[in-house]
N, C-alpha and C positions, 0 to 999 in steps of 0.2 A: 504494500500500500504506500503510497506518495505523503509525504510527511505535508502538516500543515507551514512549515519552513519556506517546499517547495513550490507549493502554491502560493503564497504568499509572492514572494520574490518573482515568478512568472507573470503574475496579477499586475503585479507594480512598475513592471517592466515592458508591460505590452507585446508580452512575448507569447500568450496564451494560442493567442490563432494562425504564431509562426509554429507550431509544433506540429509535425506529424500527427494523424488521425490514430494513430497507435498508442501516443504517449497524451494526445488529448483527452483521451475516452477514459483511463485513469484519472486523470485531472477531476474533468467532469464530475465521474462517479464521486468522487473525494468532494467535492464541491455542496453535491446534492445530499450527500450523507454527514460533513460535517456543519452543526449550526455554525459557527463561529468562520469558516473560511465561506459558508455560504450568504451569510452575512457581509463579508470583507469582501465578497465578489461583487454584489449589490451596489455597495458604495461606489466602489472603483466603475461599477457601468455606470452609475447616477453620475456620478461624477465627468464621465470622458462624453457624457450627453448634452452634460451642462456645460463644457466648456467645446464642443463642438458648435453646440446652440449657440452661442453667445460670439462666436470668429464668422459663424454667418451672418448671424445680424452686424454687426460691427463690419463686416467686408460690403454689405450693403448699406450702411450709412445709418442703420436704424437704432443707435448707441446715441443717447439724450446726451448733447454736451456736456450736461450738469453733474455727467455721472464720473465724468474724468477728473481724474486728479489737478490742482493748477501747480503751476512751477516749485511757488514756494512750499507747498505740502508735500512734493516730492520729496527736496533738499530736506525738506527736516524727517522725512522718513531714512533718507542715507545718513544724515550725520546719526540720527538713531544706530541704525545698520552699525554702523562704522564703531559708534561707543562700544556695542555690543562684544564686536571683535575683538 
């Protein structure tokens, strides 16, 4: 059986639907039978949905100015960044 290690790491990496139909079908199984990595699968596709959604509207122009950051909220997010380091 595939550890939830390897799942995990496959998940995160978007390597899940490079894998042969061989080593996918364990996956899967492993997936559907553990809560916890079926759960962590869940997120990772809500997630790569929400931000696919959100590069199309934005490549179509339909991202409300207001929603962008302005210059100086950036710079104090980096010198943030930057303290942190």
């Amino acid at each position: 059986m595939i550890a939830c290690k390897q799942v995990a790491k496959a998940l995160a990496n978007h390597r899940y639907y490079e894998l042969p139909w061989w080593r996918r079908i364990p996956m899967f199984i492993h997936i559907r039978l553990c809560v916890m990595c079926g759960k962590y699968h869940r997120q990772v596709v809500d997630m790569q949905k929400g931000v696919h959604d959100y590069l199309q509207h934005e490549e179509a122009g339909e991202v409300e100015a207001h929603l962008h950051l302005s210059e100086a909220a950036k710079k104090r997010i980096e010198q943030a960044l930057e303290q942190k380091q």
